[in-house]
C-alpha positions as CSV (number, residue, x, y, z in Angstrom):
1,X,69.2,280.2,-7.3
2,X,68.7,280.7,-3.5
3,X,71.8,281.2,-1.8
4,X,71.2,278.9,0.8
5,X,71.2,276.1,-1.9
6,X,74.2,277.1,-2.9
7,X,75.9,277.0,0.7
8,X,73.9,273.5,1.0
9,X,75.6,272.2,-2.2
10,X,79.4,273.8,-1.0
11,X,78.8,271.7,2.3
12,X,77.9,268.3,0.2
13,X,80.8,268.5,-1.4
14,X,83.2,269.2,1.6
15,X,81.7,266.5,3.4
16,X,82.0,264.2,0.5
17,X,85.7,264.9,-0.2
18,X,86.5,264.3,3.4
19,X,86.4,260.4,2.7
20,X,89.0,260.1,-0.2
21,X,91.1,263.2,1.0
22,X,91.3,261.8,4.5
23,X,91.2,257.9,4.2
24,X,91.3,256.7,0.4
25,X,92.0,253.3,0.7
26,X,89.2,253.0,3.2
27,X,87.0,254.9,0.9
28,X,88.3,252.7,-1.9
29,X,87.1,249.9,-0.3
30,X,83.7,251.2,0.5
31,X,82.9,252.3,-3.0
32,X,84.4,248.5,-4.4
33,X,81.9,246.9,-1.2
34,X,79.3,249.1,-2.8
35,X,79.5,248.4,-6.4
36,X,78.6,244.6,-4.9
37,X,75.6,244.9,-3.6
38,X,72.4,244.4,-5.5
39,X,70.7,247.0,-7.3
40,X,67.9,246.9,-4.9
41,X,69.7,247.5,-1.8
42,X,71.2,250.4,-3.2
43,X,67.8,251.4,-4.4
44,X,66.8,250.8,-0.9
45,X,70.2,252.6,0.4
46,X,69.8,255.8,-1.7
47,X,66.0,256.2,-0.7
48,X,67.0,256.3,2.8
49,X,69.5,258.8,2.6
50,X,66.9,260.9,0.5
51,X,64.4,260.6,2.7
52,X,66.7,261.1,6.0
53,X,67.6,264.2,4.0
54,X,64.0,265.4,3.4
55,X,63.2,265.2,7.2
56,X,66.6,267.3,8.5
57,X,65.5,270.0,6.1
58,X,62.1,270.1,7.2
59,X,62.9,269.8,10.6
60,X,65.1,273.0,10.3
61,X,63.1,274.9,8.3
62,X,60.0,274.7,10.3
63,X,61.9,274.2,13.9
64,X,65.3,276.2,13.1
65,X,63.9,280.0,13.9
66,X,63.0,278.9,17.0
């Protein structure tokens, strides 16, 4: 696998410990809020983020050598 995928993964899961290493009862009660909502809104939620994903990568691959 690419390296860059690999530095892309290592990065996700910095940022994602930041929450529960920095502010877990916060983050505790953003994961209990979440597991509240409907199914569809996290459908909804997790598309988003997919899709907000999809554009910053294209946007630096085709605009980061400039």
């Amino acid at each position: 696998m690419n390296t860059t995928i690999w530095m892309a993964l290592a990065l996700v899961l910095v940022l994602e410990g930041l929450g529960p290493m920095l502010w877990p009862r916060l983050w505790r009660r953003m994961i209990l809020a979440m597991a509240q909502l409907p199914d569809r809104l996290l459908h909804r939620f997790g598309g988003g983020i997919v899709v907000a994903g999809a554009v910053v990568y294209y946007m630096l691959s085709v605009h980061g050598g400039s």
